[in-house]
N, C-alpha and C positions, 0 to 999 in steps of 0.2 A: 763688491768683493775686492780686494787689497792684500795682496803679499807681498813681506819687504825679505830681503834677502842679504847677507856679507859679500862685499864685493872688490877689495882689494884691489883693481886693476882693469881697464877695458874689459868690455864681454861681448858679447850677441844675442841680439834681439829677435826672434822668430813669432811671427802671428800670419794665420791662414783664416778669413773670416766670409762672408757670404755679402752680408753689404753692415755698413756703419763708415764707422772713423777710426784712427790710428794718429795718436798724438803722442810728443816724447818733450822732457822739457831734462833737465840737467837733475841728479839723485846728488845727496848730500855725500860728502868725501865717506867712503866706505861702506857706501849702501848700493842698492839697486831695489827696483821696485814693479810690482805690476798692477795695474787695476784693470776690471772689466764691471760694465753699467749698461743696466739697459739705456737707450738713448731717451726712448720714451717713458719712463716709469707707470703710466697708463696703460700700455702694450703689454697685455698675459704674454704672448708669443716671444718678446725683446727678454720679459724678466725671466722665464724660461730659462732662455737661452745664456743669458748672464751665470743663472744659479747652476747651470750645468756645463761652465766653461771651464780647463783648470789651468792652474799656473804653478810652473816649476822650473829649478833652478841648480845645471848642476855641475856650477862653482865656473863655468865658462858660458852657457847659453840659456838664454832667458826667456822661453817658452809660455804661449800661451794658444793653447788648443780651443776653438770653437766648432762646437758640433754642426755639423753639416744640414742647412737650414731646413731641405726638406719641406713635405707635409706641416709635420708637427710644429717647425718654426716657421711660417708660411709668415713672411713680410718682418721678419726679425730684422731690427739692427741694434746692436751694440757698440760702445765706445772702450776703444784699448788704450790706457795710457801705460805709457812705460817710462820711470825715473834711472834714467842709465849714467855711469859715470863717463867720465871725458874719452873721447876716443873710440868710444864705441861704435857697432855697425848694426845696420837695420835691413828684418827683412820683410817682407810683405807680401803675401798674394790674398787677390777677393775679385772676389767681386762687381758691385757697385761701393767703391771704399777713397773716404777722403783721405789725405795722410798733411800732416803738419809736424813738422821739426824745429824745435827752437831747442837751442843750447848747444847743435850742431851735432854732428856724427862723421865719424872716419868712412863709413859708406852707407849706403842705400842702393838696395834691389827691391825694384815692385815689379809685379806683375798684376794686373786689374783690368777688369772687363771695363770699367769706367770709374772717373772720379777726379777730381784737382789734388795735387802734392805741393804742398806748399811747404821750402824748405830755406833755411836764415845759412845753414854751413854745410857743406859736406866735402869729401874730398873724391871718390867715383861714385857719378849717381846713376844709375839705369832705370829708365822707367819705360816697361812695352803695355800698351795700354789698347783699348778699342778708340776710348775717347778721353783727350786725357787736357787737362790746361795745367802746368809746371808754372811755381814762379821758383824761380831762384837766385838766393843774394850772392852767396861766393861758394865755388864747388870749383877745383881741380881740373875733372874730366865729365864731360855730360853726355849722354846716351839715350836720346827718347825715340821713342818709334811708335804710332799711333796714326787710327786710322784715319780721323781729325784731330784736332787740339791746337795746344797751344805751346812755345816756349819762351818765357820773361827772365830776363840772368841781369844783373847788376855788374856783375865781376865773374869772368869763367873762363877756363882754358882750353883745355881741345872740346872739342863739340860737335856731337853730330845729332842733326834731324832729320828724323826721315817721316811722311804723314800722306794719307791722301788731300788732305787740304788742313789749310795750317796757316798760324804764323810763327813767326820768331825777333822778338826785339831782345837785341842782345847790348847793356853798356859796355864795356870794353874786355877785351878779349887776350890774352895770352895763349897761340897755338893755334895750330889750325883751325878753322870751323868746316863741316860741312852739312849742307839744307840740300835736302831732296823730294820731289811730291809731285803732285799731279797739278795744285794750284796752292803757289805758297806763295806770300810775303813777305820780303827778309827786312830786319831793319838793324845795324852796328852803328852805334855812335861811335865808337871810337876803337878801330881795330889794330891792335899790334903788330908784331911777326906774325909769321902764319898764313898758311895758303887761306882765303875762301874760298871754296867750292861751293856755287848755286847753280844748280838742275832743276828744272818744272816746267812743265807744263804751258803752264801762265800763272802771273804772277812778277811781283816788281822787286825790287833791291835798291835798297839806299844805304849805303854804307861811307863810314866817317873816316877817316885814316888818322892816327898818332902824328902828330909830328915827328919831323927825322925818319921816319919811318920812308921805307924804299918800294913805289909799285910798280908792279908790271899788270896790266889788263888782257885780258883773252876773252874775246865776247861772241855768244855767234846766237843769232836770232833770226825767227823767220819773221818776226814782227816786232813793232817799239820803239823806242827813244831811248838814246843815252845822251846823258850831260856829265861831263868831269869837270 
């Protein structure tokens, strides 16, 4: 199933689903769009669930309601995709639900019991998850909180992790960062301005500095090694 929809200008994207995927790629200048599929076209339960999802549109948010898995959809997943114009913002909760972004988005809100978010743009991303692995290439402001996982960023500016066990390889940085957990990892190739703050447990840090760039260190450990 497939609704296209007039779309003049940014919108928002809302989907609530039990477990699948949530994909968005770039809608043609003046469209927007939504599709739902079962994952499995094999799965009585998935196609169900597909055939009695709906999607609406109205004229600023872009809706798509999946019935609540239940009995009746017992092991259902479904695939959401959404064709949004530039600028748009996304929202998500499920789950066990993967989510993948390409052609970028103004923001991103999940919420997921589990799943990977793999996203190419964003500008505030939030992701609270049970268990969650993020990649992400360039986003503004990042916000994940889970209870393991992961965080991969290419390019990103303020930042905060928080996980009971975790890591974070982070390429360079604009603003602050802060990693917090019980046993985490850090890794900054190359950090800008910007406080880092690392809190754990256990767990190591290797962080790269910009050149020109000015540090000051503050370190207190009951155990370890450091090399500068």
């Amino acid at each position: 199933m497939r609704q296209q929809f007039e779309a003049s200008s940014a919108i928002e994207a809302e989907v609530k689903l039990g477990m699948g995927r949530v994909d968005t790629e770039r809608a043609e200048h003046g469209t927007t769009w939504a599709s739902v599929e079962p994952i499995d076209p094999g799965h009585e339960a998935s196609v169900r669930l597909a055939e009695r999802t709906t999607i609406s549109f109205d004229g600023s948010t872009l809706r798509v309601e999946v019935p609540d898995s239940g009995r009746l959809f017992r092991k259902a997943e479904v695939a959401v995709t959404f064709g949004l114009p530039a600028e748009s913002a996304l929202s998500v909760k499920g789950g066990a639900v993967d989510i993948t972004v390409r052609g970028g988005v103004s923001a991103l809100a999940a919420k997921l019991g589990a799943g990977d978010v793999d996203v190419d743009e964003a500008g505030p991303l939030s992701v609270k998850a049970g268990q969650c692995d993020v990649v992400v290439g360039v986003a503004a402001v990042i916000s994940v909180a889970t209870g393991q996982g992961s965080l991969t960023g290419r390019a990103v500016g303020v930042t905060s992790f928080k996980a009971g066990q975790g890591t974070v390889d982070l390429g360079s940085t604009e603003g602050p960062v802060a990693v917090k957990g019980g046993s985490i990892d850090l890794t900054i190739s190359e950090a800008g301005p910007g406080d880092v703050v690392f809190t754990t447990g256990s767990g190591s840090a290797s962080i790269g500095v910009r050149a020109g760039t000015t540090v000051q260190l503050d370190m207190l450990s009951s155990s370890g090694d450091v090399r500068c």
